[in-house]
N, C-alpha and C positions, 0 to 999 in steps of 0.2 A: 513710100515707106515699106510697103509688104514687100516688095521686090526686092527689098537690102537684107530685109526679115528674111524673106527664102533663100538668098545667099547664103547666108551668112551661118544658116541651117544645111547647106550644102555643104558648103566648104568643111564644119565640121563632122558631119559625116562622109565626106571623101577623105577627110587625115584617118577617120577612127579603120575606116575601110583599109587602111595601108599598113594596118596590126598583123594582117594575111601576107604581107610579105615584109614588115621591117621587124625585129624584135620589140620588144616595147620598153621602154625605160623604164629605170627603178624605181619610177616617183610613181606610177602608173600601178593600179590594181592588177596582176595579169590574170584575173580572173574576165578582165575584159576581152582580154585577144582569147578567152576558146569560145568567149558569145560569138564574136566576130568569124573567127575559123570554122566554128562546129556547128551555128546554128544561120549562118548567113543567110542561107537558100531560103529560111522565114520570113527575112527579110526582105525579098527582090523586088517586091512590089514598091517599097521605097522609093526607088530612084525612078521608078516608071512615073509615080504620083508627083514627083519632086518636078522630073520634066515635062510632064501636061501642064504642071501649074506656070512653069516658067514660061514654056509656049504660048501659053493664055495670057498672059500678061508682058506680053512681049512691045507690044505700042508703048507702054511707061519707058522700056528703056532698053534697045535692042542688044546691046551692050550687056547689058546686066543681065537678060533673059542668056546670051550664050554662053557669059561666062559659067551661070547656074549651070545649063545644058552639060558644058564640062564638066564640071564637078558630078555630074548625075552620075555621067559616061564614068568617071574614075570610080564615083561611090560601087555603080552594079561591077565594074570591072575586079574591086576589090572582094565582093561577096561573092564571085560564080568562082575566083580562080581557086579553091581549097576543092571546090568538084571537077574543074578541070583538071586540076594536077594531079587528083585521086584517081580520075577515069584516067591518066595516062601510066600511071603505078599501077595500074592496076590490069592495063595490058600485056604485061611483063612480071605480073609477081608469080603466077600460078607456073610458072616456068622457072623462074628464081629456089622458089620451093620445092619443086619436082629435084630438082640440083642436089639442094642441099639434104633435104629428109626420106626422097621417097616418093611416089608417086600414089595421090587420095582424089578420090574422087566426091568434089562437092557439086550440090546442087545449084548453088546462084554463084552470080560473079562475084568479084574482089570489091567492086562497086558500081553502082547504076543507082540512078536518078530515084528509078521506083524503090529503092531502100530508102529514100524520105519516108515513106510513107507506111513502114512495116512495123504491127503491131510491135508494143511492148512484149516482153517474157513476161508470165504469169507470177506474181511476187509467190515464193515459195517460203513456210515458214521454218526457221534455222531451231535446231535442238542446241543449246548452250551447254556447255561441258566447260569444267575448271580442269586444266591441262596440267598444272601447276601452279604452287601454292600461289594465291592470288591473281593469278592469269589463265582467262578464259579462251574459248573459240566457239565461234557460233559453225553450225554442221549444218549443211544443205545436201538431202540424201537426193542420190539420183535420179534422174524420171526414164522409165521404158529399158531397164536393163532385165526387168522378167526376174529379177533373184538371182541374176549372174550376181556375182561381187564385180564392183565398178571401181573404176579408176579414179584417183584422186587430187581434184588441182587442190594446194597450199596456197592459201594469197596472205603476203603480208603487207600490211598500208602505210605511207607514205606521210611525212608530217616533219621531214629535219630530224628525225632521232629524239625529241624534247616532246612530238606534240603527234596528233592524229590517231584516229582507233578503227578496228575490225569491219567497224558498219561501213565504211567509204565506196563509193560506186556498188550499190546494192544490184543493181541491175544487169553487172555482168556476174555476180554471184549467181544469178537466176538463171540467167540466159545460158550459163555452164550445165547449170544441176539439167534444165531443158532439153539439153543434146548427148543428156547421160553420164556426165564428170560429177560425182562427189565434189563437195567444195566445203573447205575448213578454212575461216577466216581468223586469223589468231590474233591477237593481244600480245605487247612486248614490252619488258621495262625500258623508261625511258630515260634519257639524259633531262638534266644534269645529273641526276640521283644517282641513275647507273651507267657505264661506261660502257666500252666494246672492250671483252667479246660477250655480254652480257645478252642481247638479242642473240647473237650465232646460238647461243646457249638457249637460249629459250624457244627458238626454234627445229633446234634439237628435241628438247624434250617434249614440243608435240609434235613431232616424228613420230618418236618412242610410243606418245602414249594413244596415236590413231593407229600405228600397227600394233601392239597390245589389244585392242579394242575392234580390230578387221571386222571380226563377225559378227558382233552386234549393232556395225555402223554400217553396215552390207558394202566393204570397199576391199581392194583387192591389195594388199598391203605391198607386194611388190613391182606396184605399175601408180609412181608418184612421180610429181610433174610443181615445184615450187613458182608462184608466180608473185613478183615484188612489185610495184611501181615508186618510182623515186627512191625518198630512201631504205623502203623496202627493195626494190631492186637490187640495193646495193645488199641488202643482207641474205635475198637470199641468193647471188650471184656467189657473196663469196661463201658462204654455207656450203652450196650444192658443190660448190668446183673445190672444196678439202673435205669433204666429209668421206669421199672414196666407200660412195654407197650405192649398189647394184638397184636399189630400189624407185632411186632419183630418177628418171626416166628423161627427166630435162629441165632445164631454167628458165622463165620468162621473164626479162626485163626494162619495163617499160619508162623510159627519160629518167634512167637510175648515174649516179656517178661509180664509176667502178676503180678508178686509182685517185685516190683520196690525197695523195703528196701532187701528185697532178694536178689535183680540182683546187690546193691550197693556194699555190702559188699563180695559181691560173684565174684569179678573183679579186675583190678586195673588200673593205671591211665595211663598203656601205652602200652592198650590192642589196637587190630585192631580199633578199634574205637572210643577211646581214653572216654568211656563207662562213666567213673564220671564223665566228664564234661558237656557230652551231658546233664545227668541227673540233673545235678547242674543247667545249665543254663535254664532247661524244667519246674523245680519245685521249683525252688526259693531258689537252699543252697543243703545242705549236708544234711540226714536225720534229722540229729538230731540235725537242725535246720528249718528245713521245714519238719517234720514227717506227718503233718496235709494231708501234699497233696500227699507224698510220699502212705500213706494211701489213699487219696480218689485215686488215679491215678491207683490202685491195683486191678484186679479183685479178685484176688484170695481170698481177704478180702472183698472181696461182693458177696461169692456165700451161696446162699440159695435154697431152695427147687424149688422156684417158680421163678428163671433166665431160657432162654430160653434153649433149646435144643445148641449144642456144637459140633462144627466139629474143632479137633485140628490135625493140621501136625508140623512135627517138623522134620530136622535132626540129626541123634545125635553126628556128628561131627560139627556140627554149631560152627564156630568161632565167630560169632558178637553177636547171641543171645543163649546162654545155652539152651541145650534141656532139663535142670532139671525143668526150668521154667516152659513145658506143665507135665513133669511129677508131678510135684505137686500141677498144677493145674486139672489135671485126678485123681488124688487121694481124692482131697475138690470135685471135682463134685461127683464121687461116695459113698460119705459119705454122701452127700445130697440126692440124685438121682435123681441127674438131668439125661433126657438122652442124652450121650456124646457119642462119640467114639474119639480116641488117635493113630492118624497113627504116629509112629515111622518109619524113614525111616532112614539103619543102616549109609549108604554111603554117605548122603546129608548133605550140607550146604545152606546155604543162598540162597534164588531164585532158588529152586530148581525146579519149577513150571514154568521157561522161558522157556526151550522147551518142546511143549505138547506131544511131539513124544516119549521124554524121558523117561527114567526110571520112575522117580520122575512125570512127566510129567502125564502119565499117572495114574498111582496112585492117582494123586491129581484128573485129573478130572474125575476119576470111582467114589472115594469119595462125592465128591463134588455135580457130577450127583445126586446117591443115596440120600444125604441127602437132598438137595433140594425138590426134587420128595415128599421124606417123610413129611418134613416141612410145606410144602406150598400147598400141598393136600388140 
């Protein structure tokens, strides 16, 4: 009987292991595939423990001990390949980025193993400011800039436009302010209440109101740097690329949809996210009765020569947000030439950037580092 028992406990952790490379269905939490993606390496000893036990009990039923053996082999195959395929991205990115931004010189690699194991950033505690009537931003002041005025990442958070707030992934708030970035975490109205262009607007006006405020919040009001994830990404992609503001220094965005008439008909109504209605209730109707916004809401229909510089992540099992979405928005930036880079990341879904230690994790902020550094020079 235990021997069918630990089958049967193999087998489904060799499927859940295959989250690292299939996307995961809609019926599916996909908060499961960034355990699997981002924190596998915790795991590895699993399938070691799975297959001594199967070895040991191998007289019950030879049979049954290699089929377990299998499934071990598939479980550790599934949890090591998001660090294999991070160390081979990562061969190639520091060069990828020299390309596109400039040449910075960082201290550790893109990823290595011994980033398992690298302390937390020290929680820094955020100053809250009302930006506008009813909408706040939390302020994380710089560390080690000596009383320079510092540079400023913008994050805005991610939730379908209806849901999600300021506080999300605290830890790269910290991990900014750490290496000397100000970091303003904002607040946006949300749908259904309010429509687009209702965020672009609200993200405007805490624009306005941290450069107003430069010198009491020690940040250098002309070296700004927006950073979105999801459908943050989307807003401040298209913010930054029509604002035609010297100050933007560049856009971050990570597993954002950026052509919204694209992502409509590219889905359907009972996807994980339930994707046209977010969009109906964001922009006022179904394209082709609110085309006008589905259009202004699109970066991908506002890039030009002269939109900022572009750091895009994406993974490309992404269940909530298509990864075709950064790939054609990396094809309009290089038809223009703007300079961009495009981290494709093969194993990642959604939030792939919640633990830093991660695969994904790292990646994002060797990325992230470099092009800052470059930007805001």
């Amino acid at each position: 009987m235990r021997r069918w028992i630990l089958l049967l406990f193999a087998l489904g952790l060799a499927a859940l292991s295959l989250l690292a490379t299939f996307q995961a269905p809609d019926w599916l939490p996909w908060k499961i595939a960034v355990f699997v993606g981002e924190y596998g390496y915790y795991q590895i000893a699993v399938p070691g423990l799975l297959g001594l036990l199967a070895w040991r009990w191998r007289r019950d039923s030879r049979g049954v001990a290699a089929a377990t053996l299998v499934l071990c082999v598939v479980f550790a195959a599934g949890l090591l390949k998001p660090s294999v395929q991070a160390w081979w991205i990562g061969r190639t990115l520091p060069d990828e980025l020299e390309r596109a931004f400039g040449r910075v010189e960082l201290k550790r690699a893109p990823f290595s193993p011994a980033g398992f194991f690298r302390s937390w950033p020290a929680a820094r505690v955020a100053v809250t400011h009302e930006y506008a009537l009813g909408l706040g931003l939390d302020f994380f002041r710089a560390e080690g800039r000596g009383g320079s005025p510092a540079p400023c990442v913008i994050v805005v958070h991610g939730g379908g436009w209806d849901s999600g707030d300021r506080g999300q992934v605290p830890q790269l708030n910290h991990w900014l302010a750490d290496r000397g970035y100000a970091v303003a975490t904002i607040s946006y109205r949300l749908a259904p209440k309010f429509q687009w262009p209702a965020p672009r607007e609200d993200l405007r006006a805490a624009l306005a109101f941290l450069k107003a405020h430069a010198r009491e919040l020690g940040l250098d009001p002309t070296r700004l740097v927006l950073l979105g994830r999801s459908a943050g990404g989307q807003i401040v992609q298209t913010t930054g690329y029509t604002a035609s503001d010297p100050a933007i220094r560049g856009v971050v965005a990570l597993y954002a949809p950026s052509d919204l008439i694209f992502g409509y008909v590219n889905t359907h109504e009972n996807d994980a996210l339930k994707s046209p209605t977010l969009m109906r209730q964001y922009l006022g109707g179904p394209p082709d009765t609110a085309r006008a916004n589905y259009e202004s809401a699109s970066a991908y229909r506002h890039v030009r020569a002269s939109v900022p510089p572009t750091l895009l992540l994406h993974g490309r099992i992404d269940s909530l947000a298509w990864y075709r979405h950064s790939v054609r928005l990396d094809g309009r930036l290089t038809e223009h030439q703007v300079p961009h880079a495009f981290v494709l990341l093969p194993w990642a879904t959604h939030a792939f950037e919640y633990n830093l230690r991660g695969p994904g994790g790292q990646l994002t902020t060797f990325a992230l580092e470099w092009f800052l550094a470059a930007v805001t020079r």
